[in-house]
C-alpha positions as CSV (number, residue, x, y, z in Angstrom):
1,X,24.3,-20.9,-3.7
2,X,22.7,-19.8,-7.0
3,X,20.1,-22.7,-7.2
4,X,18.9,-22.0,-3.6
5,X,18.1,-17.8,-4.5
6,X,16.2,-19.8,-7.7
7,X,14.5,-22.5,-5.3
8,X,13.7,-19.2,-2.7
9,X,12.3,-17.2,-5.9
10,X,10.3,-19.9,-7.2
11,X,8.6,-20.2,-3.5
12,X,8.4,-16.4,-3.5
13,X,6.8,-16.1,-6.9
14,X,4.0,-19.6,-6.2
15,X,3.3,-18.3,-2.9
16,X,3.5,-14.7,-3.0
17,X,3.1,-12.7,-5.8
18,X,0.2,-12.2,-7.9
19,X,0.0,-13.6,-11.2
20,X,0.1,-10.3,-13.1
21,X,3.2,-8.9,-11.1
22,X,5.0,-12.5,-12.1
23,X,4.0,-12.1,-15.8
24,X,6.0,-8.2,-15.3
25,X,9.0,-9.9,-13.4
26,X,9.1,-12.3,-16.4
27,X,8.9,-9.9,-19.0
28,X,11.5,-9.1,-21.2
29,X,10.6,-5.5,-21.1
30,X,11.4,-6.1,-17.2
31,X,14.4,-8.1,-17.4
32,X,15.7,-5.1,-20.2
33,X,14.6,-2.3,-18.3
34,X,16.2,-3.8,-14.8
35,X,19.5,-3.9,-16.3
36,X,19.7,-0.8,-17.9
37,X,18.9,0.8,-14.5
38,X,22.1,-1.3,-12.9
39,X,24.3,-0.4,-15.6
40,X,23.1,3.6,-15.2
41,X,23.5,3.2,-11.2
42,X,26.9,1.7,-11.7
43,X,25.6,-1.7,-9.6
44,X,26.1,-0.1,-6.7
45,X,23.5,0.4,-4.3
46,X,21.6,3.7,-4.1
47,X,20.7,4.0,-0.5
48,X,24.3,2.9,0.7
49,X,25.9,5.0,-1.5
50,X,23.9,8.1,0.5
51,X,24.8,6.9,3.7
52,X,29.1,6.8,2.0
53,X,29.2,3.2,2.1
54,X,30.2,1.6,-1.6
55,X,27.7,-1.9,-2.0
56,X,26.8,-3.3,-4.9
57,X,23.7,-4.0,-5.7
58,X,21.5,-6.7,-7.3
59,X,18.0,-5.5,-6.5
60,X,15.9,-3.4,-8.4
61,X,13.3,-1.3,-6.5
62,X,10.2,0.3,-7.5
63,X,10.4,3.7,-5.5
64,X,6.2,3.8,-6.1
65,X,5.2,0.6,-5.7
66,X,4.0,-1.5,-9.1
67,X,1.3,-2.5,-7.3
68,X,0.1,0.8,-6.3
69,X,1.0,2.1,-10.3
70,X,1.5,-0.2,-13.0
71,X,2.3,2.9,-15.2
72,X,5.3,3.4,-13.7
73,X,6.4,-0.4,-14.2
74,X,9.1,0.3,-16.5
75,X,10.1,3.7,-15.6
76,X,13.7,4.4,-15.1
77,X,13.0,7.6,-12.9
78,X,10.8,5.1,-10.7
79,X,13.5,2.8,-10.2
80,X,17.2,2.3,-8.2
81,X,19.3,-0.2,-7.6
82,X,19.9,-1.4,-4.1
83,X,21.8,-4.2,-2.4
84,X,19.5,-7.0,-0.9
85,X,19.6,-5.6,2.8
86,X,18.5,-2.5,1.7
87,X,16.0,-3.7,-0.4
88,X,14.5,-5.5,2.5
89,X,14.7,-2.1,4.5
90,X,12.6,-0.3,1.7
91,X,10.1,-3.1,2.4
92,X,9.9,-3.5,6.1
93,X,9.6,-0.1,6.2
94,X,6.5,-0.1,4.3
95,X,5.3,-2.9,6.4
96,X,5.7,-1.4,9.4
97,X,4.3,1.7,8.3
98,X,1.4,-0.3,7.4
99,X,0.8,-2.0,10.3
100,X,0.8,1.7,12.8
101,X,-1.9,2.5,10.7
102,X,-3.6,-0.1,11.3
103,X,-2.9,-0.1,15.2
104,X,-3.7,3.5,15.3
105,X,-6.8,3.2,12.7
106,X,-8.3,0.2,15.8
107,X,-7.1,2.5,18.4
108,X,-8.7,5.4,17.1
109,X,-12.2,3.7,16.5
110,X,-12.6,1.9,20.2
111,X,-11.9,4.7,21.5
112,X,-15.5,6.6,19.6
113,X,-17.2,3.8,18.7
């Protein structure tokens, strides 16, 4: 089981990350920082834990993404922890999100162009 989450995060990382934001998941700093934010959150999952539901986590999730602030990379207050399903959550959310925008942005210019 732990060879195929390394064989999915080596395909994640080739195909779809950046080089800069692999070079931050690799880092030390990262690796350090990600931990310490587990050990402070217990490893239990943030989001579940609001909802009463006891999960533990093994995600760490920029609440601003690092891509959209590379200041806040290593910044505790910028981070929780969060079980997988949740994790995914937090990021289909922004997808969606995303893609309304984009459906209402076409919308919105057939309809005075």
């Amino acid at each position: 089981m732990q060879t195929d989450k390394k064989e999915q995060a080596r395909g994640y990382d080739k195909y779809k990350r950046n080089k800069e934001a692999r070079n931050f998941y690799n880092s030390s700093a990262w690796k350090k920082c990600r931990e310490s934010v587990l050990i402070r959150d217990h490893y239990l999952c943030q989001q579940c834990l609001k909802e009463q539901r006891i999960t533990q986590a093994d995600m760490v999730h920029h609440i601003i993404p690092l891509l959209d602030d590379w200041s806040k990379g290593l910044d505790m207050d910028n981070l929780e922890s969060l079980c997988h399903a949740c994790h995914n959550k937090e990021h289909g959310n922004v997808k969606q999100v995303s893609k309304k925008i984009k459906v209402y942005e076409e919308k919105t210019n057939r309809e005075y162009v």
